[in-house]
C-alpha positions in Angstrom: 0.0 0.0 0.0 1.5 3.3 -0.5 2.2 5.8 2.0 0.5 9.1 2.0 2.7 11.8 3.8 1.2 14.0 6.7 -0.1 17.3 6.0 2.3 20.3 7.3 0.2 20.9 10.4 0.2 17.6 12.0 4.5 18.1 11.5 4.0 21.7 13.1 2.0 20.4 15.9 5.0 18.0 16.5 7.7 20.4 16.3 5.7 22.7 19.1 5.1 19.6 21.2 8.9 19.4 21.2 9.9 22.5 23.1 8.3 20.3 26.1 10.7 17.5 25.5 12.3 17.9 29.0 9.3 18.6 30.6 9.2 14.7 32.5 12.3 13.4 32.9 12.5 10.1 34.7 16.3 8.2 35.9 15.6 4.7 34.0 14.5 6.1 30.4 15.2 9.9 30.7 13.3 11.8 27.6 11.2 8.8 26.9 8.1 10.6 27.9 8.8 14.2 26.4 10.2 11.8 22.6 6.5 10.1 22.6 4.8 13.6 23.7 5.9 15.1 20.4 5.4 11.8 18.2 1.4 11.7 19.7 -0.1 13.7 16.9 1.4 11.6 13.8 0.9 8.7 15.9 -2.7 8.7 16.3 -2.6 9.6 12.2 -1.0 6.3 11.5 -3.5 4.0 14.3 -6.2 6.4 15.5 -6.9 7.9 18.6 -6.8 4.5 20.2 -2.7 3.3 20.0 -1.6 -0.1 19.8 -0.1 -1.3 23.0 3.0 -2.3 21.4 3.3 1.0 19.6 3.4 2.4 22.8 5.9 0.1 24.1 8.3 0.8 21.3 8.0 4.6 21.7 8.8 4.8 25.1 11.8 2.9 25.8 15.1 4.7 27.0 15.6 7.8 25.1 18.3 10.2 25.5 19.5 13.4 23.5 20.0 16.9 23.2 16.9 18.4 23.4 17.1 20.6 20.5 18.4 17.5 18.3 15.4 15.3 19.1 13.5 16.6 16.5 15.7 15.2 13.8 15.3 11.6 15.3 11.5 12.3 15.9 10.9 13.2 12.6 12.6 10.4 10.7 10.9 7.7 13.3 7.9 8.8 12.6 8.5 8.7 8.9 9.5 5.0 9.3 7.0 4.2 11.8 4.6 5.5 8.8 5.9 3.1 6.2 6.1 0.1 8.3 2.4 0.3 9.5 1.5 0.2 5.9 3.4 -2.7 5.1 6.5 -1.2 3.4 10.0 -2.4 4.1 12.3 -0.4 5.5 16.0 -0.8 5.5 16.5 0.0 9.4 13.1 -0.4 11.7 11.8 3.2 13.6 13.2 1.5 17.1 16.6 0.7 15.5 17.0 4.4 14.3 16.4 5.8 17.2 18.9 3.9 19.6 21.2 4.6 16.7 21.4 8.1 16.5 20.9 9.0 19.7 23.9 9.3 21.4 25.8 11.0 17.9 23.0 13.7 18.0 23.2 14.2 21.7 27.5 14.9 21.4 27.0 17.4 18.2 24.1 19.7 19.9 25.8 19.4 23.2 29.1 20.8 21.7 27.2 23.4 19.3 24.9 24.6 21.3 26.0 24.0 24.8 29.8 24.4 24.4 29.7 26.9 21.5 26.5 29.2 20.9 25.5 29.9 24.4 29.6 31.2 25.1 29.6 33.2 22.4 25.9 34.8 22.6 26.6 35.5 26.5 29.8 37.2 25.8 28.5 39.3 23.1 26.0 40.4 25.6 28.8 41.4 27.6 29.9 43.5 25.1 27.1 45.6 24.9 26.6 45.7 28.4 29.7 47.5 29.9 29.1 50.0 27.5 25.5 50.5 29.1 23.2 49.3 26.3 19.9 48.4 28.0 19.1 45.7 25.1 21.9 43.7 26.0 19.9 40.5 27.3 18.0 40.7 24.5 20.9 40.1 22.1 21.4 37.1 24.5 17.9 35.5 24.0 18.4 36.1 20.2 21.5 35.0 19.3 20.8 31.7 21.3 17.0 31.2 21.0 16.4 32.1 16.8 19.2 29.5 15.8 17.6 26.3 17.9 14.2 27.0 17.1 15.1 27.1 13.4 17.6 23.7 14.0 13.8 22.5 15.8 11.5 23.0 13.5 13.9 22.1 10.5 15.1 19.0 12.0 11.2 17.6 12.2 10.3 18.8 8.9 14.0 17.5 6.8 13.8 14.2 9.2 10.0 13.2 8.2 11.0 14.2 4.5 15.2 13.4 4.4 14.1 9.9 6.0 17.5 8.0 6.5 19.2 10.4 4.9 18.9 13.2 7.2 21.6 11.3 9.2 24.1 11.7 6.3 22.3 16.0 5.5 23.2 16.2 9.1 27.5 15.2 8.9 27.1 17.6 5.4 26.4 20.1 7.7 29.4 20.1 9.7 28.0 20.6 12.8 31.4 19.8 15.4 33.5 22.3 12.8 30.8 24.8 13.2 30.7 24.2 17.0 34.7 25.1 17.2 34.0 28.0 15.1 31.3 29.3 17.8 34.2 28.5 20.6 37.3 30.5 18.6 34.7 33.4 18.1 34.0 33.3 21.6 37.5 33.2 22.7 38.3 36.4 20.1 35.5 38.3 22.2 36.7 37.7 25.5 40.2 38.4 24.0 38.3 42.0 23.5 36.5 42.4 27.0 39.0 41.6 29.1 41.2 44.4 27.0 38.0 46.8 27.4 37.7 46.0 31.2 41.9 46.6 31.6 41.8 49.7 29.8 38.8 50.8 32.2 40.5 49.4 35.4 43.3 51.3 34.4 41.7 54.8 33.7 39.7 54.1 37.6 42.8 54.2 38.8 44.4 56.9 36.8 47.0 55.0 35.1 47.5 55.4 31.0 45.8 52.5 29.2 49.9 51.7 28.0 50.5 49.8 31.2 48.0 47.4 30.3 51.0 46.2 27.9 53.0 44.4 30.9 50.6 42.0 31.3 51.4 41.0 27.7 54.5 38.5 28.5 52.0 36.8 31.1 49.7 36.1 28.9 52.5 35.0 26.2 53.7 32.9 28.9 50.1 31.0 29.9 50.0 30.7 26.4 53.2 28.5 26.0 52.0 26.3 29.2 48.8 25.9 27.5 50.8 24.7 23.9 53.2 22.4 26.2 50.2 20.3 27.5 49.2 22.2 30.7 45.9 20.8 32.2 42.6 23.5 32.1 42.3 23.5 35.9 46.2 24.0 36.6 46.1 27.5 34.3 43.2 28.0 35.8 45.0 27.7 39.2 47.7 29.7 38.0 45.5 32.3 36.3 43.4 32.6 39.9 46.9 33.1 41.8 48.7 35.8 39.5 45.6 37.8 39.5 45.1 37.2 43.5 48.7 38.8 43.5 48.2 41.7 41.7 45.8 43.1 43.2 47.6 42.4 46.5 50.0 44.7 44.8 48.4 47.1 42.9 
């Protein structure tokens, strides 16, 4: 029989469900609840209001992802889980996708979006708040909140329609290159606020911005530690201390 693919709405109505993806979390199958929550609508399109017990079953075993990736293994599932209740074969079952892809999807938004585009959208906001501008947090809430809505609603609507191959659409899109991208950018802006914030510590206390310079060999010098295989928390350490010094001295 052939399969007739869902109208626009009932895909909308899933990608809106998913913003609630975290909303039940549970320790033994995590996002199980919030994964089935958004597949309900297409669901009940495939079997009626009524589901099958084993449908049920299938949908809510352990699930785990980033949240703002679930979409893309929503969508595709439920394009499977189409095609199998109507007796088409499938090269790789709805259940089999899911467990698949799960943990991949889960390490590129966490690095993207947790490690990369939050950074870099609260340091910009940093930038405009030291020089006073009042719409500062609401550069925050775009630069992070427009880019995983849109990775949302697009993963739902190219995973129902991509199938399969919004697995391989997805590793086209270079997500972990785009992710260190976000995390040089935000190292380039903090590069500029802490210079902004020296050269204003240094005009509070009525010293010209040129002493600022001396600190320059320091930072040369973490550098090198940092190229010579220094661990994150002992420059960290080290960082603390010098700066604990200084102002002991200054």
């Amino acid at each position: 029989m052939a399969v007739t693919r869902f109208p626009l709405g009932i895909l909308l109505h899933g990608c809106v469900r998913s913003v609630l993806q975290q909303g039940s979390w549970n320790f033994e199958r995590m996002q199980n609840l919030g994964f089935i929550y958004q597949l309900l609508p297409g669901l009940r399109r495939i079997y009626g209001p009524t589901l099958p017990a084993e449908v049920l079953q299938r949908h809510t075993e352990y699930f785990n992802t980033h949240p703002y990736m679930a979409t893309w293994v929503a969508g595709t599932v439920l394009r499977l889980e189409e095609k199998q209740a109507a007796g088409e074969a499938v090269p790789l079952d709805a259940a089999a996708f899911r467990s698949m892809v799960m943990a991949p999807y889960a390490a590129m938004g966490d690095a993207l979006f947790w490690g990369g585009l939050r950074p870099l959208a609260a340091v910009a906001a940093l930038l405009l708040a030291i020089h006073g501008e009042m719409w500062a947090p609401l550069l925050l809430l775009v630069m992070f909140n427009v880019p995983h809505l849109v990775c949302r609603c697009s993963g739902w609507l190219l995973g129902y329609r991509q199938e399969l191959a919004s697995a391989e659409l997805l590793q086209r899109l270079r997500l972990p290159d785009a992710a260190i991208w976000l995390k040089e950018a935000t190292i380039v802006l903090l590069g500029i606020l802490c210079a902004l914030l020296a050269a204003r510590g240094c005009e509070h206390q009525e010293l010209a911005p040129f002493w600022g310079l001396i600190l320059l060999p320091v930072i040369l010098f973490f550098a090198w530690l940092s190229r010579r295989g220094v661990t994150s928390f002992s420059l960290v350490v080290l960082i603390t201390a010098s700066l604990l010094g200084l102002a002991l001295i200054f």
